[in-house]
Residue frames relative to the residue before (quaternion, step in Angstrom):
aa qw qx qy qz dx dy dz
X 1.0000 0.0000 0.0000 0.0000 0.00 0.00 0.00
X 0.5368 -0.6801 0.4587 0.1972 3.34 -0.98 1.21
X 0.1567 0.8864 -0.4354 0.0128 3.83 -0.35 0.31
X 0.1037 -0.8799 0.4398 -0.1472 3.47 -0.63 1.48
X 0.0911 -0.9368 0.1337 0.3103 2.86 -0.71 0.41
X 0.7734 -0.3326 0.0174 0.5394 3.97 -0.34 0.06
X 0.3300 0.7497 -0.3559 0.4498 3.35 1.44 -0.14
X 0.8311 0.2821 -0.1257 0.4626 2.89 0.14 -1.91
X 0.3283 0.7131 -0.4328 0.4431 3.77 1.20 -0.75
X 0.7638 0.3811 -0.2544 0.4545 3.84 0.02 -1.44
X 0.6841 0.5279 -0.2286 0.4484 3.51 0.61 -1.12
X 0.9035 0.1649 -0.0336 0.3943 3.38 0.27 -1.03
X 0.0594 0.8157 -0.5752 0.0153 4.08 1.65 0.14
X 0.9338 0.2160 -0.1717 0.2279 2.40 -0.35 -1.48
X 0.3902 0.5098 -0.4850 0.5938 4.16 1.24 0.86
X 0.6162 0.6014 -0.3962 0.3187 3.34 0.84 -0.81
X 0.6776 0.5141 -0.0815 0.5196 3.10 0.89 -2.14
X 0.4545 0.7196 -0.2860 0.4403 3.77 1.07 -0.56
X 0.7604 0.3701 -0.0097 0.5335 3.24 0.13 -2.14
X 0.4622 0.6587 -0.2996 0.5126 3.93 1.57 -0.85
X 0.8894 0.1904 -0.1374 0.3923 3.59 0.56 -0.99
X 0.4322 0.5427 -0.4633 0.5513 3.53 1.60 0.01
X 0.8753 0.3294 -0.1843 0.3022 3.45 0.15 -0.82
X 0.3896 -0.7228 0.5309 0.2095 3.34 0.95 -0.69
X 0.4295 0.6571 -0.4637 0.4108 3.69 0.89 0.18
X 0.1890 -0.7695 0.5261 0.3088 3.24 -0.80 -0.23
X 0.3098 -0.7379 0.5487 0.2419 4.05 -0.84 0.46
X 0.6525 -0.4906 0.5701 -0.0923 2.81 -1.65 1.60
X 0.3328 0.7596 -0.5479 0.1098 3.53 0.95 0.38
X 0.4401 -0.6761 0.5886 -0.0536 3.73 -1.29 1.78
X 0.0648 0.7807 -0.6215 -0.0042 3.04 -1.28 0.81
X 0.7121 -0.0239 -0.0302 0.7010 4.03 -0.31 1.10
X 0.7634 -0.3500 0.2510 0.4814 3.98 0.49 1.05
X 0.8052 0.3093 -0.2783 0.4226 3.74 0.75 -0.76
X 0.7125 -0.4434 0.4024 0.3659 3.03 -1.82 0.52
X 0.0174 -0.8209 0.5703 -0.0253 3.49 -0.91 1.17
X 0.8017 -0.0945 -0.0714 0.5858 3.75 0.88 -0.39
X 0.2782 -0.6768 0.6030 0.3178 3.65 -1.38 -0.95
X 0.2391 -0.6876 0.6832 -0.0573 3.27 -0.42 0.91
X 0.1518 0.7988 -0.5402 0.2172 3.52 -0.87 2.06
X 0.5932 -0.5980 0.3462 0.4131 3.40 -0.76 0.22
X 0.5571 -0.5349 0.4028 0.4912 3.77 -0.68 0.62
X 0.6865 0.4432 -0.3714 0.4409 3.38 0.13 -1.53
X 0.6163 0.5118 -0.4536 0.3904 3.85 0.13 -1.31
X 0.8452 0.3646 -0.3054 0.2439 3.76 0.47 -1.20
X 0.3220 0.7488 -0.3590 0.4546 3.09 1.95 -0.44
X 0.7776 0.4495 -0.2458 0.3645 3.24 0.25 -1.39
X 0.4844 0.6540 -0.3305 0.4779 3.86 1.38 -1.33
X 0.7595 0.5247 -0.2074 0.3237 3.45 0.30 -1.60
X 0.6499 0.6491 -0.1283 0.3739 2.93 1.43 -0.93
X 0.6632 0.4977 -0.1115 0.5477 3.13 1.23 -1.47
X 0.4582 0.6938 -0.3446 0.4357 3.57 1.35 -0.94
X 0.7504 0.5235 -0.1212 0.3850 2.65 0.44 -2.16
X 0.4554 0.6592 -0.3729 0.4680 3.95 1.49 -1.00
X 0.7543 0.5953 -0.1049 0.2562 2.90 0.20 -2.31
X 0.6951 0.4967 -0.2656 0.4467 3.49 0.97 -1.39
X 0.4596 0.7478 -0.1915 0.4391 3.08 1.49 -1.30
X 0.6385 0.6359 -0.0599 0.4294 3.48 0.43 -1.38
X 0.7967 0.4480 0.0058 0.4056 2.96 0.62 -2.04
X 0.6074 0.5626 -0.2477 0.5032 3.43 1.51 -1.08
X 0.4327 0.6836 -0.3074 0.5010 3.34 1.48 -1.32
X 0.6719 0.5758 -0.2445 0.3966 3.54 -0.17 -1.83
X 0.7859 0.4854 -0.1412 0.3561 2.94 0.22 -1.94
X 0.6302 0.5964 -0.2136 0.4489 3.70 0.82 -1.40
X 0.7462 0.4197 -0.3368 0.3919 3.29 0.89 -1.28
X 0.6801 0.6021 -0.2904 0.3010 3.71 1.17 -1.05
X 0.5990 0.6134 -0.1243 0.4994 2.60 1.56 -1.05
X 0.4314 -0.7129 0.4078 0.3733 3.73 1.65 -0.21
X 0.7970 0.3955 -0.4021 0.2159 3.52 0.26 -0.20
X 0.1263 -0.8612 0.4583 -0.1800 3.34 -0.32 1.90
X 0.2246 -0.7675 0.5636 0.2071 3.58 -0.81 -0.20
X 0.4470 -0.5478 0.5543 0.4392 3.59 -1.14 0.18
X 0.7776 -0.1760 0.4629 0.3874 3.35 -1.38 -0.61
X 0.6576 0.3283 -0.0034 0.6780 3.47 0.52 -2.11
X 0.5004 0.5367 -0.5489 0.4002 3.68 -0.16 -0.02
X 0.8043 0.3829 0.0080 0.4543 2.93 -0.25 -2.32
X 0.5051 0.4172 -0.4076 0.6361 4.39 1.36 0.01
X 0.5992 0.6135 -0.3079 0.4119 3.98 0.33 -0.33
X 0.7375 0.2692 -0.0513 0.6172 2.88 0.17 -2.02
X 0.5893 0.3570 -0.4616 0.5587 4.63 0.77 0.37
X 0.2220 0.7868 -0.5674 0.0987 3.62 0.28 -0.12
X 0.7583 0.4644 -0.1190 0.4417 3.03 0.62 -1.87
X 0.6216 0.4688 -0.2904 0.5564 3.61 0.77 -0.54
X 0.7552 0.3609 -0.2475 0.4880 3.89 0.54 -0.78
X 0.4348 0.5326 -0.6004 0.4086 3.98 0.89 0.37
């Protein structure tokens, strides 16, 4: 991972944002030595959000099932009825 810092960010965006979309890397952008932001490609973050969005998904699943509250098949067709006319 490529990593710069906010300094250079001001000076150079738009090489920055440049080199950002040929590669696909993301930048490490630093302030006073520490980590201060990332700096990613739309699509790349689009795509993060997405999976996230999978993941949480997933997780609720997970959760519901330990947690016992499930449906049959016919249950969960029943209790969609209204939504599936």
């Amino acid at each position: 991972m490529k990593t710069e810092l906010v300094t250079t960010l001001k000076r150079q965006a738009t090489k920055i944002l440049a080199d950002l979309h040929d590669t696909k890397e993301p930048v490490l952008i630093t302030e006073h030595g520490q980590p201060s932001a990332y700096l990613l490609d739309v699509d790349d973050y689009e795509m993060m959000q997405n999976r996230l969005k999978i993941l949480e998904g997933i997780s609720r699943g997970e959760t519901a099932i330990l947690e016992e509250r499930i449906l049959s098949h016919s249950q969960a067709k029943d209790k969609m009825r209204k939504w599936l006319k």
